[in-house]
N, C-alpha and C positions, 0 to 999 in steps of 0.2 A: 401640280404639273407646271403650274407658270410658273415659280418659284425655282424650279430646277430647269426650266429651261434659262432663265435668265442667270442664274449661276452658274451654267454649263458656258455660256459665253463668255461672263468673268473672265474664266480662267482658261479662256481657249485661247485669246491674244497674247497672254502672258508667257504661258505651255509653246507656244510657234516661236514665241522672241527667244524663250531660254533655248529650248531644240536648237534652233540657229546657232548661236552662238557657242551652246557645248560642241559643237560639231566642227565649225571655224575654230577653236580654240582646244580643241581635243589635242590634235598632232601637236603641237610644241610642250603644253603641257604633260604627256607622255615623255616626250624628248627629256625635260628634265627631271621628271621623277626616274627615267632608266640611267640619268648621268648619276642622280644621287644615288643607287644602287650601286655605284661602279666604284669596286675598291679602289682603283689608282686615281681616280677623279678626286673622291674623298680622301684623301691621304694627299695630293697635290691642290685640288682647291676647295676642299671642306664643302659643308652642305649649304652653303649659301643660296641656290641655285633651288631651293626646295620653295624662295619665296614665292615663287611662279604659282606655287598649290594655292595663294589669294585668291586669284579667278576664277576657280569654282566657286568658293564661297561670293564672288561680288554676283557671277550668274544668279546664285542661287537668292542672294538680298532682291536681284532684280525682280526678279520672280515673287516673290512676296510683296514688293513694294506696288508692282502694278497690277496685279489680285488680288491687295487688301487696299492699298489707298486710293489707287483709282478707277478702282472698280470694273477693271480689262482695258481702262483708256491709255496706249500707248504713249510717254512721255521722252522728245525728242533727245531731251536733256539727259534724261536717267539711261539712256540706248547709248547715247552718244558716250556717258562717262564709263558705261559696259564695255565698250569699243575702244578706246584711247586708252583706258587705262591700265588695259593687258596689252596692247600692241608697245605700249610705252617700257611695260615691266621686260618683254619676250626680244624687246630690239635692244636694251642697256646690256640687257644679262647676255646678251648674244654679241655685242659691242667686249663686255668684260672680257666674257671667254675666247675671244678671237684674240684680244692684248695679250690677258695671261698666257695663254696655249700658245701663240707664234714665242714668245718669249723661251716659255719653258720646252718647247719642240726643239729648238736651235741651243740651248743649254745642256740636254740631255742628247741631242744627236751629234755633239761635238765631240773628240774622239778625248779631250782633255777635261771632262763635264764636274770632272774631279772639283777643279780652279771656281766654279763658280758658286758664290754664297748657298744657292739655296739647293744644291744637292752638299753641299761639304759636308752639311752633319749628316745626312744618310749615309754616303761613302766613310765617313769617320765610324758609323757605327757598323757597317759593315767590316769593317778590318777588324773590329774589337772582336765580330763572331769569327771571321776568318782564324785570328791567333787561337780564340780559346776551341776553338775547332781543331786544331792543325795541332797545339797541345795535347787537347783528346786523344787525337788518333795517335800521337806519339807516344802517351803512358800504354795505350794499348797494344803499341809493338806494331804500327800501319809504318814501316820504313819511307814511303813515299811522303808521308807529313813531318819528317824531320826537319829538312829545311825550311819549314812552314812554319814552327814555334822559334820563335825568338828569344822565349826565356829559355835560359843553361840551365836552370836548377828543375828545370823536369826534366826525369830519368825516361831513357828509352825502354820502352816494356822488355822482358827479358824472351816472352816466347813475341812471332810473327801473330798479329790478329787481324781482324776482318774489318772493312768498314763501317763505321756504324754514320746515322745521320747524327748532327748536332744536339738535336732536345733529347736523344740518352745519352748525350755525357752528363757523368756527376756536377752539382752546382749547373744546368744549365737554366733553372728555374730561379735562382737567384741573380744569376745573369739580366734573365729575361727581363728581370724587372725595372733594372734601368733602362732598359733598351726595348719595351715592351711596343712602341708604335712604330718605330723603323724594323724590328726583327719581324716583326709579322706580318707586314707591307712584303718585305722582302721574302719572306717563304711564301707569301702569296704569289709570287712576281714565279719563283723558281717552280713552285705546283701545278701555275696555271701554260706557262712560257717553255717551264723546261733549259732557261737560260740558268750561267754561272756567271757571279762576278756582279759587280752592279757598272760601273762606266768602262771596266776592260773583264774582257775572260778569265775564269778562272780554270784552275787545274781539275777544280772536283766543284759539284757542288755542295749546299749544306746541310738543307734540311730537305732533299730528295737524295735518291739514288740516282747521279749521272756521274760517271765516271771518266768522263771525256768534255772535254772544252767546249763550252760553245758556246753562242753570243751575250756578250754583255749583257745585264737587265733593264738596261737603261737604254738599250734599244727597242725594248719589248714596248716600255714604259712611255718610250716617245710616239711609237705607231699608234699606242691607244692616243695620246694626244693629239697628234696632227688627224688621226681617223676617226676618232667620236668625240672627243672636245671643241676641237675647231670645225668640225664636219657641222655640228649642230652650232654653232655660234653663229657659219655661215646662212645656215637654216631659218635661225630666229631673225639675224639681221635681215635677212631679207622678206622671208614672211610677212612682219610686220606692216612694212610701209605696206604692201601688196594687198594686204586685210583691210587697213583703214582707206585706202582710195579707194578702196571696190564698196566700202559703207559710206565713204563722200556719194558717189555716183549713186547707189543706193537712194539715200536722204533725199537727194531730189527727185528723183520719179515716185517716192512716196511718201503720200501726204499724212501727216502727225496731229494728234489734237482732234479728232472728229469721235463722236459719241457714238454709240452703239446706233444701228440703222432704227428710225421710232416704229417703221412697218413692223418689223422685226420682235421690237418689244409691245406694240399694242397687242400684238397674233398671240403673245405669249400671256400676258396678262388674261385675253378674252378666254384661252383656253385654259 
């Protein structure tokens, strides 16, 4: 009985600090495992953003470190680098995403988003599906994609046929293959959006059934940016400071380094 009571204390100091801390540091860590979920984040700024998932493991070190080494004795030092060290990871990566995202918010909401470096090869590979699309539908006899293939040596089908989307026309899986991380971003864009076109509209779209014009995908592509990229950049940056002065103010009203009460442990030992 004494035995268990005094290991029941151990790890009740330890259990309240981690509690704490997952709870403070729950919200942002969510925030970037759902950005790393998000196709257009991934495909714009890669899974960088997953290093935030450190913080549970540093809780989690905490937690063993002050219910095996010091035996439930809180250590101001060990709290303190529990606290800094994700406030410091959740305000950089909220610093980054606030650069990138204003950048590429303003790149992609510009009506010329063509012009800029780091949409060119997406737009460049979009035209590649646009032609061999517009081809397609021309050996198939779709008269509206005439004007839309620019090679002469494909014949126009001899009967009228029907639309089809891009991935059944023939070779479109050989296609795919150079072009496998922009083509699938981009059917993404058009599945989830319902847009044509990537920086201006198109006539038809490609790998859905729309048959009517409608906005560019790179307006879709920018809303998510300025809406859940920067939305949470704003979030971390300011979180952060906001976490660690409220554990400044903290630290001082409570005091660090004091052993278990001896009333406490003599009670346990006599029973």
């Amino acid at each position: 009985m004494a035995g268990l009571q005094t290991k029941d204390f151990r790890y009740t100091v330890p259990s309240l600090i981690a509690l704490a801390l997952f709870t403070v540091f729950m919200f942002p860590t969510m925030g970037a495992i759902q950005l790393a979920m998000d196709e257009n984040v991934v495909y714009w700024f890669g899974r960088w953003i997953l290093i935030c998932l450190v913080v549970p493991f540093l809780l989690l070190w905490q937690y063993w470190y002050h219910s095996v080494k010091t035996g439930g004795q809180a250590k101001k030092v060990v709290i303190l680098a529990c606290v800094l060290i994700p406030c410091l990871i959740f305000f950089f990566s909220g610093v980054v995403l606030l650069f990138q995202g204003s950048h590429l918010f303003r790149d992609l909401a510009s009506p010329h988003c063509q012009d800029f470096e780091e949409i060119r090869g997406l737009e460049a590979s979009y035209r590649d599906a646009k032609e061999f699309h517009a081809c397609c539908l021309k050996r198939a006899g779709v008269f509206e994609a005439a004007p839309h293939c620019s090679d002469p040596h494909v014949p126009m089908g001899v009967h009228e046929g029907s639309f089809m989307t891009i991935q059944h026309c023939d070779g479109y899986h050989s296609m795919l293959a150079d072009h496998r991380e922009d083509w699938e971003y981009l059917r993404f864009l058009e599945d989830n959006n319902g847009c044509t076109g990537f920086c201006n509209p198109e006539w038809t779209a490609m790998w859905s059934v729309i048959l009517s014009p409608r906005d560019g995908c790179a307006h879709a592509a920018a809303s998510v940016v300025e809406g859940k990229v920067m939305h949470i950049g704003w979030q971390f940056t300011c979180y952060a400071p906001v976490v660690f002065m409220a554990y400044v103010i903290w630290s001082f009203l409570v005091p660090f380094g004091q052993q278990p009460p001896a009333g406490r442990m003599l009670k346990a030992e006599s029973a």
